[in-house]
C-alpha positions as CSV (number, residue, x, y, z in Angstrom):
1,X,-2.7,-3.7,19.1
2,X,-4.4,-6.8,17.6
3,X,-1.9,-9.0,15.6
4,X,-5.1,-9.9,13.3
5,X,-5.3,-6.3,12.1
6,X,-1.3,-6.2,11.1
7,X,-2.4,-9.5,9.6
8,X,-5.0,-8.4,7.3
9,X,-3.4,-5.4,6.6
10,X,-0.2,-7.0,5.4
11,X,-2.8,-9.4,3.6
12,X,-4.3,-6.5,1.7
13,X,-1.1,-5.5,1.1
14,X,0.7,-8.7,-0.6
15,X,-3.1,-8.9,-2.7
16,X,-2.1,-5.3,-4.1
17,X,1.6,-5.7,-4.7
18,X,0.7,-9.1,-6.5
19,X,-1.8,-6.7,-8.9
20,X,0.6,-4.0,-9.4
21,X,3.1,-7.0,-10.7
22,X,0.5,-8.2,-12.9
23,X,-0.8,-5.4,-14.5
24,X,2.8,-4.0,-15.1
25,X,3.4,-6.7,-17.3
26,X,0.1,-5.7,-19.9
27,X,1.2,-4.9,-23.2
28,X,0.2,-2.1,-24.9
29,X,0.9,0.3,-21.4
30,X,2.5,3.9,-22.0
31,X,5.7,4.9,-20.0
32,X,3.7,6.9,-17.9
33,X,1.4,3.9,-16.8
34,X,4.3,1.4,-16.7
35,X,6.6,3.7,-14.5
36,X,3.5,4.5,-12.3
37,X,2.8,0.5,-12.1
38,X,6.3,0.1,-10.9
39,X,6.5,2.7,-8.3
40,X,3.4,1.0,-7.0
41,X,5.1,-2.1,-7.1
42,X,8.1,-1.0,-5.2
43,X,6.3,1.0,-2.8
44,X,4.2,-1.9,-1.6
45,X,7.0,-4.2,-1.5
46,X,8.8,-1.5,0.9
47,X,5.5,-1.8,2.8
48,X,5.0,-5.2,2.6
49,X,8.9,-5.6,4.6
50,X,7.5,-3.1,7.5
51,X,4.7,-4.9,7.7
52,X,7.1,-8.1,8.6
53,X,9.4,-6.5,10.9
54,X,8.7,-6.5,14.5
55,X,8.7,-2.9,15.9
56,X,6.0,-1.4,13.9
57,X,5.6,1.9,16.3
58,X,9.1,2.8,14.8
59,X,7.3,3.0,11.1
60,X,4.3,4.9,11.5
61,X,5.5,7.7,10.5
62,X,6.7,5.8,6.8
63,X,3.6,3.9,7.2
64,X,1.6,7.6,6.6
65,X,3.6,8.4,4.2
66,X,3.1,5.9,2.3
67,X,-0.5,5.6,2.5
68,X,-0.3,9.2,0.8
69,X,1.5,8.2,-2.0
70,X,0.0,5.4,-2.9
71,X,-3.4,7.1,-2.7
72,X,-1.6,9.6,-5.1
73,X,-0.4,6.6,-7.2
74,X,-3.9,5.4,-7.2
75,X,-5.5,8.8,-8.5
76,X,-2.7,8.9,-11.4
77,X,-3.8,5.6,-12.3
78,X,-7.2,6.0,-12.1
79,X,-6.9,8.6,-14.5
80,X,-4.7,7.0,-16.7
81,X,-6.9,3.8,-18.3
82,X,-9.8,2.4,-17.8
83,X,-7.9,-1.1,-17.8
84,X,-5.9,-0.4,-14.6
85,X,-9.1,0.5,-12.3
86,X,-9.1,-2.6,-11.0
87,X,-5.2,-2.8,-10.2
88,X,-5.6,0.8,-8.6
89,X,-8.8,0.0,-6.6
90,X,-6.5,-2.9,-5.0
91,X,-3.9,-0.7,-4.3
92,X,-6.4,1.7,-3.0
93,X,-7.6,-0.8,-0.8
94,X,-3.8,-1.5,0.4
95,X,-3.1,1.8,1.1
96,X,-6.5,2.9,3.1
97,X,-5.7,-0.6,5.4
98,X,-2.2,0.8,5.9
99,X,-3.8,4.1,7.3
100,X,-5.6,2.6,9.5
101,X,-3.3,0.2,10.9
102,X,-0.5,3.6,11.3
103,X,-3.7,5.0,13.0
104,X,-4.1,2.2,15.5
105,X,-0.5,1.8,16.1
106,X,-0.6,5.6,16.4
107,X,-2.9,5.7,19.1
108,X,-1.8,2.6,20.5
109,X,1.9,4.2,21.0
110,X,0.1,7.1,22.8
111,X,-1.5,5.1,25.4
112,X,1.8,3.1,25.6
113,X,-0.5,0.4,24.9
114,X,2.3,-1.1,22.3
């Protein structure tokens, strides 16, 4: 697997965390928003640390998982204001990197490649 694709992926990742830390900080956001910012937050900080660790074949599974809820994330925040579309796009963008890198690393593991 290439080490430029963990790269950019943890790249997109830091890009979307940094958002979600941003736009939790707005005034004016409901409870709703603000606790949907923060799982965000978290969740792509969790990712961010598998990203970093070395034996990423142990964390696909995770990996998948969360790419699902932060695609869920992303929907619920979507729908929630107009002001966070950008924030979720990001995160969107995070999570559909993360897929594809579990994919890769999924595939990879099959062909004991990795």
């Amino acid at each position: 697997m290439a080490n430029s694709q963990v790269q950019d992926t943890l790249d997109t990742v830091v890009i979307a965390r940094k958002a979600a830390n941003g736009a939790r900080k707005l005034p004016g956001l409901t409870p709703d928003q603000q606790e949907l910012l923060n799982t965000a937050y978290i969740q792509l900080s969790d990712t961010e640390d598998m990203l970093r660790e070395e034996d990423l074949k142990a964390s696909v599974q995770a990996l998948l998982t969360g790419t699902k809820s932060l695609s869920d994330l992303c929907r619920q925040l979507n729908r929630s204001i107009d002001a966070l579309a950008k924030v979720a796009s990001v995160i969107d963008d995070a999570a559909k990197a993360i897929g594809a890198l579990a994919s890769v690393i999924s595939t990879a593991a099959g062909a004991k490649i990795v």
